[in-house]
C-alpha positions as CSV (number, residue, x, y, z in Angstrom):
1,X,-7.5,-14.5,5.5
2,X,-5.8,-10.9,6.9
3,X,-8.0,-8.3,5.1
4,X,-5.9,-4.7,4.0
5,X,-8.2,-1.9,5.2
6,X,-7.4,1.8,3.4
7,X,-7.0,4.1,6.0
8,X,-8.8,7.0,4.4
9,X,-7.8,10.8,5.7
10,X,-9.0,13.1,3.3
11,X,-10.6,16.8,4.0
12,X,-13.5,15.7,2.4
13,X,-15.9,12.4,2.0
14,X,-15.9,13.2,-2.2
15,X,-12.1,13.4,-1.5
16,X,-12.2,9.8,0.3
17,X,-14.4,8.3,-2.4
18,X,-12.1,8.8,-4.8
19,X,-9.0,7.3,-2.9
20,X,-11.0,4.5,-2.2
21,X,-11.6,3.9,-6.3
22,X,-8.0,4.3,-6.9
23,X,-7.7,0.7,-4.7
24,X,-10.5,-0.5,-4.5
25,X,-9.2,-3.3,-6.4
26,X,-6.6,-4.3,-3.5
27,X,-8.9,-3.8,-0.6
28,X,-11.5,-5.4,1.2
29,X,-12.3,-2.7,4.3
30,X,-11.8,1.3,4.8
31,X,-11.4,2.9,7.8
32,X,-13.0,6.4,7.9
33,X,-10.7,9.2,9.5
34,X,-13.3,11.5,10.6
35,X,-10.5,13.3,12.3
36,X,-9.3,14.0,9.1
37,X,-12.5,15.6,7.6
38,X,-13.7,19.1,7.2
39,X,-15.8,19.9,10.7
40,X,-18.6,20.4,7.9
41,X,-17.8,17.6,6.7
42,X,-18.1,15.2,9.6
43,X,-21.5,15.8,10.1
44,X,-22.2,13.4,6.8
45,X,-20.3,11.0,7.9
46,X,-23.6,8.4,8.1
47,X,-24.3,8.3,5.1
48,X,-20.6,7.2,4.1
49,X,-20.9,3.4,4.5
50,X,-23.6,3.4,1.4
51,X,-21.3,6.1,-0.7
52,X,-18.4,3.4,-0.3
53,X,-19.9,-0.1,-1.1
54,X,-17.7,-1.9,1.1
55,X,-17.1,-2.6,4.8
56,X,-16.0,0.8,6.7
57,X,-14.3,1.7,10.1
58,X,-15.3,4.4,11.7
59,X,-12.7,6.1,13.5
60,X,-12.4,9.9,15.2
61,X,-8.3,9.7,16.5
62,X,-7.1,11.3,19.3
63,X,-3.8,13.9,19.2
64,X,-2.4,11.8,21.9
65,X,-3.0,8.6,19.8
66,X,-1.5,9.9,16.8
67,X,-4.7,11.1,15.3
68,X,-5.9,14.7,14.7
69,X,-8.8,16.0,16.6
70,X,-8.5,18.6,18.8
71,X,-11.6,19.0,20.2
72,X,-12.5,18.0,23.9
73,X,-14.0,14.1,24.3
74,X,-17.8,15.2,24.4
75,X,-17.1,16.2,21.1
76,X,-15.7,13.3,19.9
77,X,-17.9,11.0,20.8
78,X,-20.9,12.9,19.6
79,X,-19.0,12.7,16.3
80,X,-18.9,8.8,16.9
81,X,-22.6,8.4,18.0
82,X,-23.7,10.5,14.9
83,X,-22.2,7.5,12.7
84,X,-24.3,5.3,14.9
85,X,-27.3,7.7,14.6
86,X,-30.5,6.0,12.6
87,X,-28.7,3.1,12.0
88,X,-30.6,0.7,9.0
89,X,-31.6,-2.6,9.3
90,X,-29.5,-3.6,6.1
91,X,-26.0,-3.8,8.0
92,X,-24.4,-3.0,4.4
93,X,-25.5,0.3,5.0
94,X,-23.9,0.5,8.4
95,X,-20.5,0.9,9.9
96,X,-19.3,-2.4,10.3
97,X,-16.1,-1.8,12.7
98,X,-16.1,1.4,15.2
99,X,-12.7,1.8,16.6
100,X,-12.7,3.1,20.1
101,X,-9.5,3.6,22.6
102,X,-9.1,1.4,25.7
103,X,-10.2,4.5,27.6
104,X,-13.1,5.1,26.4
105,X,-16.4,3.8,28.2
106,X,-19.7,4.8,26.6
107,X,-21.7,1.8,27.1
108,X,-24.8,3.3,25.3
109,X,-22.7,3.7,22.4
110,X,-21.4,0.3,22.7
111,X,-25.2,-1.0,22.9
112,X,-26.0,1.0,19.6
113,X,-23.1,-0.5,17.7
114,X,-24.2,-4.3,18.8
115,X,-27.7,-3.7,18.4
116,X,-26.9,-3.0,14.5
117,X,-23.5,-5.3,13.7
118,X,-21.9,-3.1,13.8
119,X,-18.1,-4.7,15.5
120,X,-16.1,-2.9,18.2
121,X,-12.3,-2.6,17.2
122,X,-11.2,-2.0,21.5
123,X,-7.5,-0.3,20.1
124,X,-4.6,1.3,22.2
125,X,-1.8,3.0,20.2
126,X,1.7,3.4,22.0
127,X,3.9,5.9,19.9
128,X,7.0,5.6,22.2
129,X,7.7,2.0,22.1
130,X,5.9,-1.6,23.0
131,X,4.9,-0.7,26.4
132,X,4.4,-2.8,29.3
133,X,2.9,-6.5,29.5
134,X,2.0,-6.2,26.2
135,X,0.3,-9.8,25.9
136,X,-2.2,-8.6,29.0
137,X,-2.8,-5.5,27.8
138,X,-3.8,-6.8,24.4
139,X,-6.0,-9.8,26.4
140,X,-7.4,-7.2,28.5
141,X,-8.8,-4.8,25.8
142,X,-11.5,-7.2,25.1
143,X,-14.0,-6.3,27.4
144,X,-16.6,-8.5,25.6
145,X,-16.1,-11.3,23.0
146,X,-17.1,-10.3,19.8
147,X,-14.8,-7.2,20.3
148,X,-11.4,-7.2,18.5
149,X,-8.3,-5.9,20.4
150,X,-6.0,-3.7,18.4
151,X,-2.5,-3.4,19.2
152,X,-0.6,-0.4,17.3
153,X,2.7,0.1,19.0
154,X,6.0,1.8,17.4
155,X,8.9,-0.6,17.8
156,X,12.2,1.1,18.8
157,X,14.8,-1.4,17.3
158,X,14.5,-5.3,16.0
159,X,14.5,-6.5,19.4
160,X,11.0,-4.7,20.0
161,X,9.9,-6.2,16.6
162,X,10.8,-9.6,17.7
163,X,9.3,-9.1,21.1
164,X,5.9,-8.0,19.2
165,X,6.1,-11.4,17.2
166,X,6.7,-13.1,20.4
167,X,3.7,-11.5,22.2
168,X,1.8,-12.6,19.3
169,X,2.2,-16.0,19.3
170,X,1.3,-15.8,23.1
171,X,-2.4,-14.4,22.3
172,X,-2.9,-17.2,19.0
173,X,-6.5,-18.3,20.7
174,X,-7.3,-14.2,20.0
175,X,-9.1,-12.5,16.9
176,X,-6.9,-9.4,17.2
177,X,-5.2,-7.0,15.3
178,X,-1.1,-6.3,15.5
179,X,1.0,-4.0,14.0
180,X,3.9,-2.3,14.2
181,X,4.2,1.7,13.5
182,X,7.2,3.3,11.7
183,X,10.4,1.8,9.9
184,X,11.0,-1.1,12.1
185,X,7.6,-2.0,12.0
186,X,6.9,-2.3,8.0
187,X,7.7,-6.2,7.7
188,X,4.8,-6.6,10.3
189,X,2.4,-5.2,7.9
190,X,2.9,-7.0,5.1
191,X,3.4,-10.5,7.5
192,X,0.4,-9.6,8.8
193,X,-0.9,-13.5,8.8
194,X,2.3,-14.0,10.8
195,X,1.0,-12.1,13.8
196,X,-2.4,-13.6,13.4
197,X,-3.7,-10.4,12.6
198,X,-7.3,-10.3,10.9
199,X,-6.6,-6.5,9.3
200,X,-3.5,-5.5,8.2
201,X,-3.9,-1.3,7.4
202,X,-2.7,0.8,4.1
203,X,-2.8,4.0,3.1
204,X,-2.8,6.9,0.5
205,X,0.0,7.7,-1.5
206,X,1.4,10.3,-4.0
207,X,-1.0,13.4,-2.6
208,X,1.0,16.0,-0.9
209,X,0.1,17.5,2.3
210,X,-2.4,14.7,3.2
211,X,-2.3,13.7,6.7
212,X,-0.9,10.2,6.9
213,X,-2.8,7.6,8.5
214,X,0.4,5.8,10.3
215,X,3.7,6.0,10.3
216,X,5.0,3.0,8.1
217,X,1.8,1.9,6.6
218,X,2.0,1.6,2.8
219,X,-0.1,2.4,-0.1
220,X,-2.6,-1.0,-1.4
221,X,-0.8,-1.2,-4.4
222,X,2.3,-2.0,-3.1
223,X,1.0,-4.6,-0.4
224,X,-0.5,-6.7,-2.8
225,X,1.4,-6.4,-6.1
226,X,5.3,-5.6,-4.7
227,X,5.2,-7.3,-1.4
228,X,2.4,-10.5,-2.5
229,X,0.3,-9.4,0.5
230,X,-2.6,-11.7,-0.8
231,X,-0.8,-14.9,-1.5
232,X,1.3,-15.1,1.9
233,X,0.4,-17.2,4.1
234,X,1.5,-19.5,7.1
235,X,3.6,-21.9,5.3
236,X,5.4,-18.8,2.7
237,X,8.6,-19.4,3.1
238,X,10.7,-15.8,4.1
239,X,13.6,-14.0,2.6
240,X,14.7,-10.9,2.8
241,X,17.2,-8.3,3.0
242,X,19.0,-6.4,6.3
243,X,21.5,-3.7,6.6
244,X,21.3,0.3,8.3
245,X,19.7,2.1,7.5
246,X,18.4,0.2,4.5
247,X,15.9,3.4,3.7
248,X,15.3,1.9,0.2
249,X,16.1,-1.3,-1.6
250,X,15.3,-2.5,-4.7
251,X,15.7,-6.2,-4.1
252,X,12.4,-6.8,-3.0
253,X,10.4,-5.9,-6.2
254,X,12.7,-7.7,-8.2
255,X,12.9,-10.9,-6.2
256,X,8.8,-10.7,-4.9
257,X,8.0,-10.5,-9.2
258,X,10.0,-13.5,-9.5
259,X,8.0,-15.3,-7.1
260,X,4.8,-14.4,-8.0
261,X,5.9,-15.5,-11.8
262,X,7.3,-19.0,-10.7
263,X,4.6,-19.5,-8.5
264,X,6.4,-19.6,-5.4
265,X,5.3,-19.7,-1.9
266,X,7.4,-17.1,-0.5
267,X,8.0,-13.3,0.2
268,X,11.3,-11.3,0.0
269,X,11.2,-8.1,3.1
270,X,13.7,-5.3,3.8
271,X,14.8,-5.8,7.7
272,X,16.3,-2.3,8.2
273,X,18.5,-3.6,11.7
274,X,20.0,-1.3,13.8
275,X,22.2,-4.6,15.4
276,X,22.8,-7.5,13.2
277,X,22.4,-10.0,16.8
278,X,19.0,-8.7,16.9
279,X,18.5,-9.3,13.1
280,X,19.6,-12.9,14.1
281,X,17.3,-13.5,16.8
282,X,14.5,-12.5,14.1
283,X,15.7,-14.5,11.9
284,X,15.2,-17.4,14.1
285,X,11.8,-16.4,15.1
286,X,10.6,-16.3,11.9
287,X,12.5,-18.9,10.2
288,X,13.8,-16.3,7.4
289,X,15.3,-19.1,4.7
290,X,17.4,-17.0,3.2
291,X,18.9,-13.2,3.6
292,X,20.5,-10.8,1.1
293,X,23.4,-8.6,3.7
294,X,24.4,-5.4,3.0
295,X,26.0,-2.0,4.2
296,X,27.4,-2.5,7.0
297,X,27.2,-6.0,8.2
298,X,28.9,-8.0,5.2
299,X,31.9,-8.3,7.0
300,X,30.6,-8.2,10.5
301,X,27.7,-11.5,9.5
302,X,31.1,-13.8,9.6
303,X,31.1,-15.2,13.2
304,X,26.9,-16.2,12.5
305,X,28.1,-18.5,9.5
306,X,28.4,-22.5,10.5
307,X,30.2,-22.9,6.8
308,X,31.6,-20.3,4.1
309,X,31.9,-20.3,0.4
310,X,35.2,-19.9,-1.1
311,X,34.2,-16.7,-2.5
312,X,33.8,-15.2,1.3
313,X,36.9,-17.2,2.4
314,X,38.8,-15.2,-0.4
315,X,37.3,-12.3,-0.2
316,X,36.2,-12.0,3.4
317,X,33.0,-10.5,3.3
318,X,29.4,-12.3,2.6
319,X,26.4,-10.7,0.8
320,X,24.4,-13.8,1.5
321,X,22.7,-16.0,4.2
322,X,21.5,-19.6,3.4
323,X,19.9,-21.7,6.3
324,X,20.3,-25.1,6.6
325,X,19.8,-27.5,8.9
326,X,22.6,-27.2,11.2
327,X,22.8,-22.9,10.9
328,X,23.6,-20.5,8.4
329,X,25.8,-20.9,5.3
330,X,27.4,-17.6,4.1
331,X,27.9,-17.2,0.3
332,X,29.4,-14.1,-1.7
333,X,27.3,-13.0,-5.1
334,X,28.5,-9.6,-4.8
335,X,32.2,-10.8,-6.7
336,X,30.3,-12.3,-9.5
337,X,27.8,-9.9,-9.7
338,X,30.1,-7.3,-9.8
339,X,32.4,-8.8,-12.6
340,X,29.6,-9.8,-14.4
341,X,28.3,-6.3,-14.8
342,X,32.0,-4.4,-15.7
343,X,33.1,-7.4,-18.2
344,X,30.1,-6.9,-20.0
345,X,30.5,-3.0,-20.2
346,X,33.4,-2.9,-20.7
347,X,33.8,-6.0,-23.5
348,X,36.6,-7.5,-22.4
349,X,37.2,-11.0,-21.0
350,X,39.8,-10.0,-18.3
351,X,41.8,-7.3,-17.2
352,X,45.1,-7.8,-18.1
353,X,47.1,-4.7,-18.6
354,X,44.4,-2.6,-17.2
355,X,44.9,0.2,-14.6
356,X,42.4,0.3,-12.2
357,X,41.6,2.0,-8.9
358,X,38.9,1.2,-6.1
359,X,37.7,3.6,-3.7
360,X,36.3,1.9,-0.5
361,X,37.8,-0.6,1.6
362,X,35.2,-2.6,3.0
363,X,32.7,-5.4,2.4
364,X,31.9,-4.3,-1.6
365,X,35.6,-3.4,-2.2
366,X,36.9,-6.8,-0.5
367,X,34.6,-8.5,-3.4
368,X,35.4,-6.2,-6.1
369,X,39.0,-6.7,-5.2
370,X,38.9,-10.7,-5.4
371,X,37.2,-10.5,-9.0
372,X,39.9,-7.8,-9.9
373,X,42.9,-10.1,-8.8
374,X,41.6,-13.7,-10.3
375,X,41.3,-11.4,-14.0
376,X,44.6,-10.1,-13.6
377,X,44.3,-6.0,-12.8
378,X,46.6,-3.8,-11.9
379,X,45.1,-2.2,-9.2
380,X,44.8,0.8,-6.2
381,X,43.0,1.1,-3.3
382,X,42.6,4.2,-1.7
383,X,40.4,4.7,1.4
384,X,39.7,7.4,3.8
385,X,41.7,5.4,6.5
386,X,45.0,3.6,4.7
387,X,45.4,1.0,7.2
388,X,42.3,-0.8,6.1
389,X,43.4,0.1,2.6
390,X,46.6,-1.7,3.1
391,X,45.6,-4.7,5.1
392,X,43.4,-5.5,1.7
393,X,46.0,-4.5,-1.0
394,X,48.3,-6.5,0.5
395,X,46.0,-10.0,0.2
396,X,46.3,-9.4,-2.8
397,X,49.8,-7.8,-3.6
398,X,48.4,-4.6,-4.9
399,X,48.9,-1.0,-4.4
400,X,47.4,1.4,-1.9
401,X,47.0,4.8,-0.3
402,X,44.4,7.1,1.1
403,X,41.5,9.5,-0.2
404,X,44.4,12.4,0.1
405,X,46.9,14.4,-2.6
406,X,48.9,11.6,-2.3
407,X,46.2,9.0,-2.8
408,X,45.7,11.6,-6.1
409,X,48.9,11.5,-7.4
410,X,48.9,7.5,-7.4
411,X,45.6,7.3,-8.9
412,X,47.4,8.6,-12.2
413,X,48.9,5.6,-12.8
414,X,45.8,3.6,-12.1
415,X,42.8,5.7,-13.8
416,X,41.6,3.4,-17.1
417,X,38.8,1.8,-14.5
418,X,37.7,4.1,-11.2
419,X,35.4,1.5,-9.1
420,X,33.4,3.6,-6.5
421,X,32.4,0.6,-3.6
422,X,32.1,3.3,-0.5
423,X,28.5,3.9,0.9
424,X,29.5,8.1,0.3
425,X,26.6,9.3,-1.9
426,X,23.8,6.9,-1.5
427,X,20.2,8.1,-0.7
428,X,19.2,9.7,1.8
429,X,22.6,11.4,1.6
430,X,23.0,12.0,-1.6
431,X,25.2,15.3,-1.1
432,X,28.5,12.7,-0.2
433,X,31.0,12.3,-2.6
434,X,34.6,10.2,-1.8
435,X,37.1,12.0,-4.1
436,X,35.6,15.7,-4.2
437,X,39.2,16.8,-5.3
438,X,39.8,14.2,-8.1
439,X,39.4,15.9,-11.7
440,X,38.0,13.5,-14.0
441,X,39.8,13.5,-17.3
442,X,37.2,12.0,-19.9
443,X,39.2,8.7,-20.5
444,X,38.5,7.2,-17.5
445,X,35.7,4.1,-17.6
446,X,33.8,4.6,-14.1
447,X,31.9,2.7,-12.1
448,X,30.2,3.3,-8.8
449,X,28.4,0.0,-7.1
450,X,25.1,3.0,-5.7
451,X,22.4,2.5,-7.6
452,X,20.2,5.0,-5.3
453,X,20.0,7.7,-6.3
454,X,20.6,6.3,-10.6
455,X,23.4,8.7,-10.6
456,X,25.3,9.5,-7.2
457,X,27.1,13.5,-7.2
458,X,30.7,11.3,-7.9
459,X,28.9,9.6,-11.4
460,X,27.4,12.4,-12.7
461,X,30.7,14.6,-12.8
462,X,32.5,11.7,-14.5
463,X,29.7,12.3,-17.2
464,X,30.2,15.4,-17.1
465,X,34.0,15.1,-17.8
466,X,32.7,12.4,-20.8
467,X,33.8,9.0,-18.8
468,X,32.0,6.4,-19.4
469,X,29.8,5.9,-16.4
470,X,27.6,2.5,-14.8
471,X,26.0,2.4,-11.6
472,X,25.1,-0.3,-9.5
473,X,22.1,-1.4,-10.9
474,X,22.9,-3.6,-13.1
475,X,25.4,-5.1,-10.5
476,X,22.8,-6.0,-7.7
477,X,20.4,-7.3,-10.7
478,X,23.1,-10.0,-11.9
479,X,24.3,-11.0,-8.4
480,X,20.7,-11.0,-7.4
481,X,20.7,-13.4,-9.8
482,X,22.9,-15.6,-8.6
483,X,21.0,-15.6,-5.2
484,X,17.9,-16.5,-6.4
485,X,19.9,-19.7,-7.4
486,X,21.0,-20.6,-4.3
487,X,17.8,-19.1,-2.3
488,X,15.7,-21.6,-4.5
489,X,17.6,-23.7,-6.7
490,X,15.8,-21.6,-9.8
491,X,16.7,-19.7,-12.6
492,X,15.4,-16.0,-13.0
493,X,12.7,-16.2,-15.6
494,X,14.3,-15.8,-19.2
495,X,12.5,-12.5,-19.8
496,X,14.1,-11.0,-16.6
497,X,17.4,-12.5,-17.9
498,X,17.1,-10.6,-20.9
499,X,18.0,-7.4,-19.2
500,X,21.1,-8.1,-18.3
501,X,22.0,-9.6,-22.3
502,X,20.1,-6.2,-23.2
């Protein structure tokens, strides 16, 4: 079973105790940042391991690794000798892991730490990238073997992910520990098991101005309740979401809950993929079932599909990847969703007679646009570029333009519904809006398909003006929905349901 260690990086060992009691619950090791501490401060680090009550790493990081001591190497390992320093004969009130660098070579420290079980973590941490030979380099940090080799790299793209779970399946016969540092490199946390990893490393959240512990690493919490860290295993079956940047998502909460209320052996991931072809290869890798596609691959995904619902066939985008035996299947919940969620606000049944106007001409519009058509709107589409703007009004024999004065003018004739689809305004960015110059008159019902932030710069001055407003929200929970059917064959759970008849 992969264990999730805390990584602890308070000033003080008072200030560590008390992180450690805000998890302990979802931990089963802490590693001990002396790097971190107060120089007075470091000079109690022995008697930590009793203060905590559970197994501790102790660790004094490098600058050059990431870490923050400054001080010379003498220094440093003094610091780590003093937590092997009138070491007990009760190992519970030892270290049990010390973490020292491929570098380092202090064999009497290394005696000390056998002589009293207390483990040797042999680490190497490589900020810029994977590095060379990675396989031998991780073989060859186990100088002796009951030491574990630590691999902490910082993949650069997917295709560095994928080559870290390649390298890991290379080095299976290995107790080891692999991650991967920053953005890219979150999924391998939480599939730690995956990489064969024994440790899989958390951190601190919520206090400002602590030094982080990694870049990437999450809080306990969130590894075991959001992302199921302690029921997945080798045989959980993967889903997941992929787009770019794909800062924030809030698919995986919603669809990870579901699992862990149906009892499911799976695990739902964001894939932030900076190239869908390397997203692919992943894919492959790790036999992701099924895969949630957004901005900006819902249109490009269509050359991977071996088959394609009549939903992406009409509306020639696909917001959903099924595998099967002979590839992958491409589906459309986005139309649905999206239907779904303005039928309901708005109470109608259709939109016959209605005058509406969507902003965006890509992947979301394309599905908006379809639902739009088969309930009978009278609809515009404006976009910054009118070609793309025309090549979709015209599938559908409706009216165009672009985000100009003259895409203005025609949006008075088609202002009852404003649909927002573009990606203009969604988190990080959240200073974006598409129609800056378009005064909202109060009447107008409008809709934009963000849901991060819960009100985009474009939605709140429709509020403002006294429109009616809905986000995306409630959107991506209905078609997520209808994904969970076809991931699974299940319904959501009836008390989930009940937000969307809410």
């Amino acid at each position: 079973m992969v264990r999730i260690c805390l990584c602890l990086t308070g000033r003080t060992l008072q200030q560590d105790l008390e992180f450690l009691e805000r998890y302990r619950e979802y931990i089963d090791i802490a590693e001990l940042r002396v790097d971190c501490l107060e120089p007075d401060e470091r000079l109690l680090i022995r008697r930590f391991p009793a203060m905590a009550g559970l197994p501790v790493i102790l660790t004094v990081r490098r600058e050059s690794e990431g870490g923050y001591f400054k001080g010379g190497e003498g220094a440093r390992i003094t610091l780590l000798s003093l937590g092997m320093a009138f070491a007990e004969i009760d190992p519970r009130m030892n270290f049990a892991y010390i973490d020292l660098e491929e570098d380092l070579n202090v064999p009497s420290l290394e005696e000390a730490a056998r002589c009293f079980g207390t483990r040797i973590i042999r680490s190497f941490h490589n900020h810029q990238g994977l590095g060379d030979n990675l396989v031998r380099r991780i073989r060859a940090l186990q100088r002796a073997g009951d030491e574990i080799p630590k691999a902490a790299v910082s993949p650069q793209n997917l295709n560095e992910v994928l080559e870290l779970y390649q390298a890991a399946r290379k080095i299976e016969d290995l107790e080891k520990i692999i991650l991967g540092m920053g953005h890219f490199g979150v999924n391998t946390r939480i599939l730690a098991d995956k990489l064969g990893s024994c440790i899989s490393y958390a951190s601190v959240s919520g206090d400002p101005g602590l030094p982080i512990g990694a870049p990437g690493q999450l809080n306990p919490r969130e590894m075991a309740e959001t992302y199921r860290f302690r029921q997945i295993n080798k045989s959980s079956k993967i889903y997941g979401v992929t787009g770019y940047p794909l800062m924030t998502s809030s698919s995986p909460p919603l669809f990870n809950q579901v699992f862990t209320e149906e009892h499911t052996n799976a695990v739902y991931l964001p894939f932030p993929a900076e190239s869908l072809d390397s997203f692919m290869r992943l894919a492959a890798e790790l036999g992701i079932e099924g895969v949630s596609v957004t901005v900006p691959y819902k249109e490009k995904v269509l050359p991977y599909l071996i088959s394609r619902s009549d939903t992406v066939i009409a509306t020639g985008a696909c917001n959903t990847l099924l595998r099967t035996e002979t590839g992958w299947a491409g589906h459309n919940t986005d139309a649905l969703g999206f239907s779904d969620s303005l039928l309901a606000f708005t109470g109608r049944q259709d939109f016959r007679k209605v005058k509406i106007t969507i902003i965006g001409a890509g992947g979301a519009a394309r599905a908006v646009a379809s639902e739009l058509y088969r309930l009978k709107g009278k609809v515009l589409i404006l976009n910054r570029t009118d070609v793309r703007a025309k090549r979709l009004a015209q599938s559908y024999g409706f009216d165009w333009g672009a985000l100009d004065s003259e895409g203005l003018e025609r949006m008075e004739h088609y202002r009852d519904i404003i649909i927002q689809t573009s990606s203009l305004g969604m988190a990080p960015h959240i200073e974006g809006d598409p129609l800056p110059e378009y005064n909202f008159k109060g009447s107008e019902t409008v809709m934009d398909l963000i849901y991060n932030p819960e009100r985009t710069r474009f939605l709140c001055r429709a509020e403002q003006a006294g429109c009616r407003v809905l986000n995306g929200d409630d959107m991506l929970f209905r078609q997520a929905a209808h994904q969970y059917r076809l991931f699974t064959g299940g319904y959501f759970p009836a008390h989930i349901l009940s937000r969307i008849e809410a």
